[in-house]
N, C-alpha and C positions, 0 to 999 in steps of 0.2 A: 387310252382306254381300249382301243380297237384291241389288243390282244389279250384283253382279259372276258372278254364278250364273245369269243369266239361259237360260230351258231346262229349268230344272230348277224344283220348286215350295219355296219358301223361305216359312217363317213359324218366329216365334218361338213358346217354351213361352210369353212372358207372351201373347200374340196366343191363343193355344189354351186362357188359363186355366190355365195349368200351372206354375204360376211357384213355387207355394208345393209342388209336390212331390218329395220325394225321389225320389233317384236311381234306385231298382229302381222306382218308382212311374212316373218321368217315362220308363224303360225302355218298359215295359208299354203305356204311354198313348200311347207313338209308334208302338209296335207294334201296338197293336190299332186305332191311327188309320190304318194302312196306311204310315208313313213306311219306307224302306228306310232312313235315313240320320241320325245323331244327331251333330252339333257341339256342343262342350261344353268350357270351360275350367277345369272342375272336375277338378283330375288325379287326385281320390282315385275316381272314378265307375270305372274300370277296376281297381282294386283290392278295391272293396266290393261288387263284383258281377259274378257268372260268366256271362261272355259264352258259354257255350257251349250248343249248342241255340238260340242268337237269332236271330232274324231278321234283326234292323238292323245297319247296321254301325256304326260307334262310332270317330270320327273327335275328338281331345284338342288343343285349344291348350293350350300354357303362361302365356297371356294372355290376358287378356279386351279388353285397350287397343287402342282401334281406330288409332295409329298403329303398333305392332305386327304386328298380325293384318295392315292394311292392306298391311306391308311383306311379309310371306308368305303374300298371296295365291296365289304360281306354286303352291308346293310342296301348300296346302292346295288349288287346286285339280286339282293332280295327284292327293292323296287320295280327292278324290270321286271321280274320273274313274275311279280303281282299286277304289275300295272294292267286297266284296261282300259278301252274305249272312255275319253274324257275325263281318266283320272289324275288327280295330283297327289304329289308328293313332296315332303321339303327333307333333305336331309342333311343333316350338320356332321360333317366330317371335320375332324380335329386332327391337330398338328401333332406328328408321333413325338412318342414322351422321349424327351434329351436328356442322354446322362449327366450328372451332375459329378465334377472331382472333387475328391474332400481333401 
């Protein structure tokens, strides 16, 4: 996703070392690293932890699959573009439509 976001500063948890921590952990470690912004396709992370009083905003795919994600990029990048301080978002990117032979 880092080249479709260009502008903004894009690295991953595994990039940052963060890969093995949970979710109020991998919270914290963004936020005390200065990130304004968490993408995560972990849907249970907005459930198991109270976004309120955060800093970051908190942006949910339904998917981790990059021809997915890839097909909702518009809408995920309308999410950043809106997100602020402590906001969430869920968005359901869908699998691009496959031709059918007849």
């Amino acid at each position: 996703m880092k080249r479709h976001f260009r502008g903004h500063y894009v690295v991953t948890a595994d990039e940052n070392g963060w890969s093995d921590s949970t979710n109020g952990d991998l919270l914290r470690l963004a936020e005390d690293a200065g990130f304004d912004l968490l993408i995560s396709s972990d849907q249970n992370i907005a459930y198991q932890q109270n976004l309120a009083g955060r800093k970051i905003a908190l942006i949910i795919l339904n998917s981790n699959h990059w021809d997915e994600v890839q097909n909702g990029l518009a809408p995920i990048s309308q999410a950043v573009s809106d997100a602020v301080e402590g906001s969430f978002a869920f968005i359901e990117v869908r699998p691009p439509l496959r031709k059918t032979s007849r």
